[in-house]
Backbone as numpy.savetxt, mean C-alpha at the origin, in Angstrom:
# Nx Ny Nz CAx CAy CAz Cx Cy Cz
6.59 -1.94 -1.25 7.90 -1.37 -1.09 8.36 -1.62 0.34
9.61 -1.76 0.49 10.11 -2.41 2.04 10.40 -0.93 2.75
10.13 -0.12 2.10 10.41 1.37 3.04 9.42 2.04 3.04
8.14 2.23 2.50 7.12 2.92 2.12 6.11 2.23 1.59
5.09 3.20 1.72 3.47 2.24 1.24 3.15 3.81 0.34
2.25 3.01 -1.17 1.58 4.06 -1.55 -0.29 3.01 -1.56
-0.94 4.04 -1.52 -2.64 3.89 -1.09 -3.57 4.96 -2.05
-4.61 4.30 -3.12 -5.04 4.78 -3.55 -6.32 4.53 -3.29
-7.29 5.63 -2.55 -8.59 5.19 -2.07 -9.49 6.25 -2.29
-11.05 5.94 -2.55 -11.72 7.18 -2.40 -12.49 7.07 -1.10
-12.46 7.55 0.19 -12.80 7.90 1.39 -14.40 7.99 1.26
-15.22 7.34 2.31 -16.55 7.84 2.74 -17.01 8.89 2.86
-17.78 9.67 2.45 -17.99 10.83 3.36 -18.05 11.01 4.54
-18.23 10.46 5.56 -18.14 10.37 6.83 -16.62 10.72 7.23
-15.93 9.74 6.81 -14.33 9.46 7.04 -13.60 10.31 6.92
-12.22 11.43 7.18 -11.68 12.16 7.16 -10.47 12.08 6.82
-9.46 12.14 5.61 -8.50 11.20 5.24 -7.04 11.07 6.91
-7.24 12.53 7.58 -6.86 11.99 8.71 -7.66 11.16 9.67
-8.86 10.50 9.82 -8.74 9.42 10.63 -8.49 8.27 9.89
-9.00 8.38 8.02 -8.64 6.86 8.12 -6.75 6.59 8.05
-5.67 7.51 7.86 -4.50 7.33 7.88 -3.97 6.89 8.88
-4.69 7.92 9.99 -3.92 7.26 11.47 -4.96 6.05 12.08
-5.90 5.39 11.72 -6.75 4.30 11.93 -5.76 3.32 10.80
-5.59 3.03 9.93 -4.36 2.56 9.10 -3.23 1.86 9.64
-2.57 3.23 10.17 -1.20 3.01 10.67 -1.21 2.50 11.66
-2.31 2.95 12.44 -2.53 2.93 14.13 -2.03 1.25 13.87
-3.44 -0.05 13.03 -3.25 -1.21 13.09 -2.40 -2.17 12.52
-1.88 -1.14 11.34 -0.67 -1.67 10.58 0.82 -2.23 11.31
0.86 -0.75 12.52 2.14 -0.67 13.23 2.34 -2.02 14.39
0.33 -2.22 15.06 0.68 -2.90 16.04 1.01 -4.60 15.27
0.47 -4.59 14.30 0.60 -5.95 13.34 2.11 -5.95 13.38
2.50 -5.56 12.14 3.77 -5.71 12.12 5.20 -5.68 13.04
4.53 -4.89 14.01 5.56 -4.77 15.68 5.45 -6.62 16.10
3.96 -6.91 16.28 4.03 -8.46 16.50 4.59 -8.74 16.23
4.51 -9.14 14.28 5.31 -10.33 13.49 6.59 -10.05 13.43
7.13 -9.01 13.49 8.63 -8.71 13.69 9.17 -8.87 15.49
7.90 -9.11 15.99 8.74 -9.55 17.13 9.31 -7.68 18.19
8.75 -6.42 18.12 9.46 -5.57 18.66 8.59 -4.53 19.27
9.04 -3.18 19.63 8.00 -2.22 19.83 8.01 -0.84 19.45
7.31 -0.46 19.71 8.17 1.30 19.38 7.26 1.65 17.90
7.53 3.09 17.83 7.28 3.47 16.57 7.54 2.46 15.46
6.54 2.26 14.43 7.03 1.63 13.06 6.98 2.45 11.71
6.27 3.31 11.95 5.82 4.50 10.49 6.06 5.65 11.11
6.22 6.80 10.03 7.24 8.08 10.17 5.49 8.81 10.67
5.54 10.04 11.09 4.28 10.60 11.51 3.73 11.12 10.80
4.15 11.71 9.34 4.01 12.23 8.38 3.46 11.44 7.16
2.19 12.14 5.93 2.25 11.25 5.06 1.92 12.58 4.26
1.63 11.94 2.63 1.35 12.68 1.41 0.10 12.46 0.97
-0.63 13.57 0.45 -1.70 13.09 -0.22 -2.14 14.02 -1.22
-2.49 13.66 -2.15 -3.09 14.84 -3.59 -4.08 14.05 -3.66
-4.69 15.26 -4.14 -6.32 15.22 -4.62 -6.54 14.46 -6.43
-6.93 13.29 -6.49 -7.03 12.62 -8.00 -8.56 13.57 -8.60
-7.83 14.48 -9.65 -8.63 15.33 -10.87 -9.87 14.87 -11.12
-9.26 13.76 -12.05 -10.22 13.43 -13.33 -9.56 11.66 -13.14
-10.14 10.84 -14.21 -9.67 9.62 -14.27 -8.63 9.52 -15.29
-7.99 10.51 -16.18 -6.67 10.16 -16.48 -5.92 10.49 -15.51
-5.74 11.37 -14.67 -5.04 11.83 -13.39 -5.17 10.33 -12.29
-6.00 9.59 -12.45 -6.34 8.27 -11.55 -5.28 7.31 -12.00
-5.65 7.13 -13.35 -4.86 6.49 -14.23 -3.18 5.83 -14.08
-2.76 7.48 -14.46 -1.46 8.03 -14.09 -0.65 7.84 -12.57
-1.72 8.34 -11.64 -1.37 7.89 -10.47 -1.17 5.86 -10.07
-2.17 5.88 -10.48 -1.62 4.08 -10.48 -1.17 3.31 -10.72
-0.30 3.81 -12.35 0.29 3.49 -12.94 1.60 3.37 -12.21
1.98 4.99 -11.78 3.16 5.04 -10.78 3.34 4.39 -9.88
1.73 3.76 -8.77 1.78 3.14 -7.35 2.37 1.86 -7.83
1.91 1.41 -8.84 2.80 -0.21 -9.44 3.50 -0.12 -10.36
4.08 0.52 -10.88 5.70 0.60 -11.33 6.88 0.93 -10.25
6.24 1.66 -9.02 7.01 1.64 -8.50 8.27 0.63 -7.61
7.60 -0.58 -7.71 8.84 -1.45 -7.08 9.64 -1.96 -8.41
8.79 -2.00 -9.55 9.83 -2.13 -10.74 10.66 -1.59 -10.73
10.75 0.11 -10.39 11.73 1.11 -10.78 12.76 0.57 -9.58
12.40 0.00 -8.59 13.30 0.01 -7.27 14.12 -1.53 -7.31
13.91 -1.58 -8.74 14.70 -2.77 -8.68 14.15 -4.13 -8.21
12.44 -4.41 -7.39 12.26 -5.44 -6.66 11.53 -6.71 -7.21
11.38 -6.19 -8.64 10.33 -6.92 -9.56 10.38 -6.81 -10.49
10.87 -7.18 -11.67 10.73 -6.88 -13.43 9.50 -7.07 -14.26
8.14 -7.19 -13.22 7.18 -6.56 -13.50 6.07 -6.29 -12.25
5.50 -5.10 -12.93 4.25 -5.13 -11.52 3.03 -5.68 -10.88
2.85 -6.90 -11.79 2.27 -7.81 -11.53 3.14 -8.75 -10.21
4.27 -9.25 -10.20 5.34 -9.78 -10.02 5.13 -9.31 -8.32
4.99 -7.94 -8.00 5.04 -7.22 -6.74 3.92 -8.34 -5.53
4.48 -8.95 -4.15 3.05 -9.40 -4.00 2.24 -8.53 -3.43
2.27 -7.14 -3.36 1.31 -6.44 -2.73 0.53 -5.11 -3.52
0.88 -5.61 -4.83 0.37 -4.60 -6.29 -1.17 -4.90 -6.46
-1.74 -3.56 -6.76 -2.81 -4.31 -7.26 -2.48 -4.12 -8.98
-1.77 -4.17 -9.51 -1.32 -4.69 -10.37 -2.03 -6.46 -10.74
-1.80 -7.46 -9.51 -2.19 -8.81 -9.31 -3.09 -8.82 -9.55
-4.55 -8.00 -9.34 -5.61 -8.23 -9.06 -5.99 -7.79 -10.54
-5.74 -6.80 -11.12 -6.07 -6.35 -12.27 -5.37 -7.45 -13.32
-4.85 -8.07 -13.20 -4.05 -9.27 -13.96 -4.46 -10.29 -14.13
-5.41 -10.64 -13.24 -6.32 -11.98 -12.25 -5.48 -12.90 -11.40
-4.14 -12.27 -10.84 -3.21 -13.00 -9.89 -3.77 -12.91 -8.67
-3.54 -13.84 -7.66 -3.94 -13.77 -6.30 -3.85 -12.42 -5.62
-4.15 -11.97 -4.45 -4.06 -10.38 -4.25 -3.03 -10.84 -3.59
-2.17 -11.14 -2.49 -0.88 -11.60 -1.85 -0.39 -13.42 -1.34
-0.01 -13.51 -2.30 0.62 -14.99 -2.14 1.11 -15.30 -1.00
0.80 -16.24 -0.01 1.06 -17.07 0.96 2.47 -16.76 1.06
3.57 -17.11 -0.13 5.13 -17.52 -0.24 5.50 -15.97 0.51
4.59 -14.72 0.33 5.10 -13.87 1.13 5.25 -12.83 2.42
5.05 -14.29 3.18 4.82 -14.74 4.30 4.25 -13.61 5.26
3.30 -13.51 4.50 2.15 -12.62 5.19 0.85 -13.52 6.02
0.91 -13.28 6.98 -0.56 -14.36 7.72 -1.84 -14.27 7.18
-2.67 -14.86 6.90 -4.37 -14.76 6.02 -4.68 -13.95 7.15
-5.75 -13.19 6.81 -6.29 -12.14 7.81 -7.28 -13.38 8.41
């Protein structure tokens, strides 16, 4: 999504979902400040998180994380998205070159 990220992960025990969010953002922000060329804040300070139940509650939730750019108009399917794992569950590449993301 070009305004928002959704992230579905199950955390280490070690890990604390606040460090890995702001460890996340921390490298996400300075990346993308590069490739856009700017500086300053890039992500809001705030995020969301619920606790996944059971595995229909998993389900459900993921279903939503990749329908969601369908619903937003950016893809007429969620495979289609290049940053779904939709792709991966499909056997599509995980992010296509064409969207002009650098290979790590």
């Amino acid at each position: 999504m070009p305004n928002h990220v959704h992230a579905l992960f199950l955390p280490l025990p070690s890990w604390s979902l606040t460090t890995i969010v702001h460890s996340w953002k921390s490298y996400s922000a300075k990346q993308a400040n590069r490739m856009l060329g700017r500086r300053g804040r890039f992500w809001q300070e705030d995020y969301r998180d619920r606790y996944i139940r059971d595995e229909e509650h998993f389900l459900g939730v993921r279903a939503y994380i990749e329908e969601n750019p369908v619903k937003a108009g950016l893809c007429t399917r969620a495979a289609e998205w290049p940053f779904s794992s939709a792709r991966l569950r499909n056997g599509i590449a995980a992010v296509p070159r064409s969207a002009g993301v650098p290979p790590a």
